[in-house]
Structure formats: structure tokens, C-alpha cells
N, C-alpha and C positions, 0 to 999 in steps of 0.2 A: 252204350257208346262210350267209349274210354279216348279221354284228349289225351294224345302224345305232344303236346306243347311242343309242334314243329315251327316255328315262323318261318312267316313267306321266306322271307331271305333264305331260309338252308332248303325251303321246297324247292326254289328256283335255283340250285346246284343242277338240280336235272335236267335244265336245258341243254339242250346237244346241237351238234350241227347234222347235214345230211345223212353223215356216217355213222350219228348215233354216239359220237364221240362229244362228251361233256365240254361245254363252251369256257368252263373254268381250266378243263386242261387235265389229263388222267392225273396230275400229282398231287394238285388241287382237291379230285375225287377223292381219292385216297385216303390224304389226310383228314377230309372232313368225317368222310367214313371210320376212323380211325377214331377222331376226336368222339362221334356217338357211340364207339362199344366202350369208349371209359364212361361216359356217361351215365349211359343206362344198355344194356344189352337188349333188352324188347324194342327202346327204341333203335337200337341199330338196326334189327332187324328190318321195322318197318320202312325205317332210312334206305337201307341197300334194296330192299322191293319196290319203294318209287323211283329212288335212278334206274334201276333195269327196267320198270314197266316207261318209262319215260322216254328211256332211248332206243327204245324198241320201236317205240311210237316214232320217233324221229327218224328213225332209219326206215322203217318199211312204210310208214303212212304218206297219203297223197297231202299235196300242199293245204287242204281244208284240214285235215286230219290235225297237221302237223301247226296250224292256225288254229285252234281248239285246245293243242294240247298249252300253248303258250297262253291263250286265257284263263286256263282253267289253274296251271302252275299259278299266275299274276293272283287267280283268286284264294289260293291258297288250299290248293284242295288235292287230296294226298292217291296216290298210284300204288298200286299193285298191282304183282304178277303173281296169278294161281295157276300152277300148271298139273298140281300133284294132286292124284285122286286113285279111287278106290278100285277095286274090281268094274264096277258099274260104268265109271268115266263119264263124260260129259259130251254129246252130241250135237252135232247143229243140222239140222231138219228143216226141208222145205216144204212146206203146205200152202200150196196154192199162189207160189209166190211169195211169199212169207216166210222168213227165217226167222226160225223156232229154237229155242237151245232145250234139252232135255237131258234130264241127269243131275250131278254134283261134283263136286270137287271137295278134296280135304286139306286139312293142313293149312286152310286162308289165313293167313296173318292177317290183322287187321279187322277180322271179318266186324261187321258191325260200326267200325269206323272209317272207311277205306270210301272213295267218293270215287274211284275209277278204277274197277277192277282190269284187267287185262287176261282176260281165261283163254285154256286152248281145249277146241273142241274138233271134234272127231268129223268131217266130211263124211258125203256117200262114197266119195272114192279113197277114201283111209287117208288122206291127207290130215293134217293136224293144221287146223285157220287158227289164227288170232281174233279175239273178238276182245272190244274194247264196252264193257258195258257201266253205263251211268246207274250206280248204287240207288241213286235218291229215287228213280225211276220204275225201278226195278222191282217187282213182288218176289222174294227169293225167303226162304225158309232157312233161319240158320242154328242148327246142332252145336250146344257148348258142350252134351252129356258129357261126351269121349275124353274130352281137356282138361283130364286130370295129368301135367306134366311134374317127373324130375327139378324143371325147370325152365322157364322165359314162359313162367304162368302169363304176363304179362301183353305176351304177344298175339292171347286171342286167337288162336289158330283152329278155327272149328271146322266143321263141315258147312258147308253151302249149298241147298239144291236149286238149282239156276230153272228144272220143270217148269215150261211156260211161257218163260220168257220170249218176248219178241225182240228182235231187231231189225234193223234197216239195214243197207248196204253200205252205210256208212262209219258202221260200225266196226268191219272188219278191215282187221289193217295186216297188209301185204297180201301175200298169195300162200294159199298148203302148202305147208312148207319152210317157211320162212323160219318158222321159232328155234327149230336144232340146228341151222345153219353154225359151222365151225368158220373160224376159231370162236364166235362173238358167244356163242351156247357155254363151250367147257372152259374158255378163258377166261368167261364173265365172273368167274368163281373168285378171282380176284379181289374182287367187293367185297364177298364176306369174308373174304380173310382178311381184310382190313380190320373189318369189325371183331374179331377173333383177337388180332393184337393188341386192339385198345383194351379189348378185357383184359388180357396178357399183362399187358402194362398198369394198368388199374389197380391187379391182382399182386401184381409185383411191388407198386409201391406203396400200398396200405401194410402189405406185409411185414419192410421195411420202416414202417415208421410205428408199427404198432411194438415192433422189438426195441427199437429206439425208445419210445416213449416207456416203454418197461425197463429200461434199461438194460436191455440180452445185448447189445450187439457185441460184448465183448465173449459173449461165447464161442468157443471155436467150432460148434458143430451149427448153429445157427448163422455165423460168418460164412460158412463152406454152403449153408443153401442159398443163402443172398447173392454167393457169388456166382452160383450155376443159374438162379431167377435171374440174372442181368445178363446172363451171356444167351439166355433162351429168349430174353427181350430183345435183344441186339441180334439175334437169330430173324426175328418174326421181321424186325425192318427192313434188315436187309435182303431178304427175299421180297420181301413187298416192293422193296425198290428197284428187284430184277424185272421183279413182273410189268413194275410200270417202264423201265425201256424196253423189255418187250415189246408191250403196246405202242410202247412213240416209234420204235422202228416199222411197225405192220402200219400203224396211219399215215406215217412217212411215203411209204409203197406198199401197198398189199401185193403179197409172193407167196407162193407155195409156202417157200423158204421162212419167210416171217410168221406165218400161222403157223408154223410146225413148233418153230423158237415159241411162240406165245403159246402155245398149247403144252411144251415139255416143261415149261420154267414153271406154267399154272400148275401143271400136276404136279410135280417138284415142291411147290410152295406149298401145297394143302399137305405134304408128307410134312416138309419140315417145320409148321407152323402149328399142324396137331402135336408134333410130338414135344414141340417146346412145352404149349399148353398143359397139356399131360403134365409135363417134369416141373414146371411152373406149380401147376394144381397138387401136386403129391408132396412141393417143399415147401406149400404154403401151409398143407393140411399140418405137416409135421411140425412147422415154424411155432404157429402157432395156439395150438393145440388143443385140449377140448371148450378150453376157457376163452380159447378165440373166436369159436364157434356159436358161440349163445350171442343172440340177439340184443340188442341193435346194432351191433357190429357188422361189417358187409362180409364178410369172409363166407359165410355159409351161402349167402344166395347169388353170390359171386362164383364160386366154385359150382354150383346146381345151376346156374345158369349157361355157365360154361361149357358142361359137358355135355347140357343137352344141345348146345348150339354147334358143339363140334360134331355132332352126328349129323353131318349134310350126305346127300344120296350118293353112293357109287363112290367109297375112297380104296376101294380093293381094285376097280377098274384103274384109278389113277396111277396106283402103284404098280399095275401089270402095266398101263404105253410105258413107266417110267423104266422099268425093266426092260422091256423092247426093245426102247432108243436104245440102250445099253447096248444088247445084244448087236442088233443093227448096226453100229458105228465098230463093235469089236470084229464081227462078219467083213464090213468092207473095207479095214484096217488091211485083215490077214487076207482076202484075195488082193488088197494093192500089195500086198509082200510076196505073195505067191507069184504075183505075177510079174514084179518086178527082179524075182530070185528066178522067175524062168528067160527071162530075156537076156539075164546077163549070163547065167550059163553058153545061154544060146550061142 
């Protein structure tokens, strides 16, 4: 079991209201989430998996649910959501009246220290349930073999076979269905791009001060990377700062219109927010160079950690709606010219 020395105080960031919407306020989220990938990256990780396991609970759980989740935050006891898993997947089973979960899940962050998993499991009718299961309670089997990572060794992400387990009906929260619900699925990405720019910025200004404190900054091929690290910092914000009025516009009034805006600017951001990182990561490598890389300097597992953390599922997907819109908005550009070039002939 590995402490992520969270105090109560930043567990209970993940209080949300009805909507699942954090009681500190999306900007508030943000920042905090921001403030943990300078920190430490594994903990951010584990960070951005209890606000989404947390307000998921908020959003879809009934009033008991939603009363459990705020004792258990008060006790300081940490959430996740596992939803990724192997060929096998994870099923929930009824015998005899009795729900049974059967299978595993990979990729748990936390596993082994995580007091409230949130897994999704496979219905008889291919629906995908939420089930909320209490860790301490639980006989679950958990595989570190495979967690040999690149990097965010830290974040404990084994496999877990869940085989056996029992639940109650109170355990599941919302209905089939509920977890890939848009915008809250592909907008929620938002979170870990927070934590992506705190490393960003981490990464940025150790760089800069490690040239400082060697005295380079007057070189001019080292001055020309500082200056592209700070415009790809100032990149990473200012998209995180789209995203969050996004969001305050969709909580303001949920619309079509508003989930579409939070869903292009989210995809939007995970383009522009890897590729600063990227160019960040490449003028860090070259900044500082092999001498900067030897331990106990952070540079090397700043970088390793980085890049495994920018590999989140499905960013080819993001960059094809991002093209679409594209397409889409050029499509109904030229039938309003086409059609306003045939009336006026007319």
C-alpha cells in the first residue's frame, strides 16, 4: 500500500453538486489539479481519478449514495475510476439474486491503495453499470507483474480481478449506461490536461533555472528554447482556460450547442496541450543535456513520466471530430453562399 499523502482538505475538492459539478467551481478544479502534476505526476494522477470517481458518484447516485460519498471524502478516503481492461473485461452477474462481479480490470491506478473503486461492468444486456466497490471489503486478487512502465512507476496501475465479489444494490450507481454519457465522458479529459500542464510547467521551470544556476542563460541557442518552453506553457493555460468556460457555459444551460463547444475545445486542448509537452520535453532534453539527466536531478523522471502520461486512449479519435468541425463549419459556410449567390441572381 503506497501513501499519496493527500490531506482531507484536497480529498474534499471532489465534492460536487447534483450535476457532478465541483463545489469549489471548474477553475478552482483545475488549478488544484494543475498545482498536483507539478508536484508529483503519479500523484496527479491518483488526484484526477478521485474527482472523476467522485463526481460521477454525485451526479448519477441516489441521495444515500450521494450521503456516503460525503462521509467517506470527511474520512479521507480516496476514489477511483477503473474502467480500462483487457480482452476478458469485467461482468456483473446475477445468481440467485445476488450480484456477483466476475473478471478484472487493468490499468487501476492506485490499486492497493484506492478505498473506493468505481469499476464498470458488463450487464446481461451489454449495458456498461457503474459499481461502486468498497476496497477494505473486498477479496480481489491484484497483479503488479505487467507494471514494468517508461513511467508514473508510481501510480501502481496493475491489474485487478474483481472474480467473486459480491454486491448489494447499493452499490451500483446510475443506470447502463450512464458512464459514456457526452459531454461529461470526452470533456472530462479536461482534468488530465490540467495535470499534464503542471508537469509542463514543472518541466519548464527547473529547466530554466538549472541554466541560470550554470550560468547558460546567456547563450543564444538555449535563450531560443526558454523562449519556445514559455510560449508552449502559456499555450497549455490558455487552452485550459477555454475549456473551463466551456464548461461554465454548459452548467450555466445544458444545449446541444454547449456540449458540442465543450467537446471541440476538449479535443482541441488534448491536440494543443500534447504538442506543447512534446516541444517542452525535446528543448528540455536538448537544454540540458546528458549531464542534466543523471540523478538526483528531476529532469529524467519528469520527462519518463511525462510521456507515459500523455499517452491517454483515443487521441487520433480527438483529432479526427477536430477535423470534422472543421469540415462541417467550411460545408455550411459554402451552401449559405451558394445559396445566398442563387437568390440574388434570382
Amino acid at each position: 500500500m503506497r501513501d499519496y499523502a493527500l490531506s482531507v482538505a484536497e480529498l474534499q475538492m471532489a465534492r460536487a453538486d447534483a450535476a457532478g459539478v465541483a463545489l469549489a467551481g471548474r477553475r478552482a478544479e483545475i488549478a488544484a489539479l494543475r498545482a498536483m502534476g507539478r508536484r508529483e505526476a503519479s500523484l496527479g494522477r491518483i488526484f484526477e481519478g478521485h474527482l472523476n470517481a467522485a463526481q460521477l458518484v454525485a451526479r448519477y447516485g441516489n441521495p444515500a449514495q450521494r450521503k456516503r460519498l460525503d462521509d467517506d471524502l470527511r474520512a479521507g478516503r480516496i476514489f477511483a475510476v477503473w474502467n480500462t481492461q483487457d480482452e476478458d473485461g469485467l461482468y456483473l452477474d446475477e445468481r440467485d439474486g445476488t450480484l456477483v462481479l466476475r473478471g478484472a480490470k487493468s490499468w487501476t491506478s492506485g490499486a492497493g491503495s484506492i478505498a473506493r473503486a468505481l469499476v464498470t461492468a458488463t450487464r446481461a444486456d451489454g449495458s456498461l453499470q457503474m459499481c461502486l466497490v468498497p476496497m477494505e471489503r473486498a477479496r480481489v486478487t491484484i497483479d503488479a507483474s505487467a507494471w514494468n512502465p517508461l513511467g508514473m512507476e508510481a501510480s501502481d496501475s496493475f491489474r485487478v480481478d474483481f472474480s467473486g465479489v459480491a454486491l448489494d444494490a447499493g452499490a451500483l450507481i446510475g443506470a447502463g449506461g450512464d458512464y459514456p454519457r457526452q459531454p461529461w465522458f470526452s470533456g472530462g479529459a479536461l482534468r488530465f490536461l490540467a495535470v499534464h500542464a503542471g508537469i509542463v510547467e514543472r518541466l519548464a521551470e527547473e529547466s530554466a533555472r538549472y541554466l541560470v544556476e550554470r550560468e547558460r542563460q546567456g547563450d543564444p541557442f538555449q535563450r531560443e528554447r526558454a523562449a519556445r518552453t514559455r510560449v508552449a506553457v502559456r499555450d497549455c493555460l490558455l487552452w485550459l482556460d477555454a475549456g473551463v468556460r466551456a464548461w461554465e457555459a454548459f452548467d450555466a444551460g445544458e444545449s446541444e450547442a454547449a456540449a458540442a463547444l465543450v467537446l471541440e475545445t476538449v479535443d482541441m486542448a488534448r491536440m494543443a496541450v500534447e504538442r506543447a509537452a512534446n516541444e517542452t520535453i525535446e528543448a528540455t532534453l536538448r537544454s540540458v543535456g546528458a549531464r542534466g539527466l543523471l540523478e538526483p536531478l528531476p529532469f529524467a523522471a519528469l520527462v519518463r513520466d511525462l510521456q507515459m502520461y500523455l499517452r491517454q486512449p483515443a487521441p487520433d479519435a480527438a483529432m479526427l471530430r477536430v477535423a470534422d468541425a472543421a469540415f462541417r463549419q467550411a460545408a455550411a459556410a459554402r451552401s449559405t453562399a451558394v445559396a445566398s449567390s442563387t437568390g440574388t441572381s434570382g
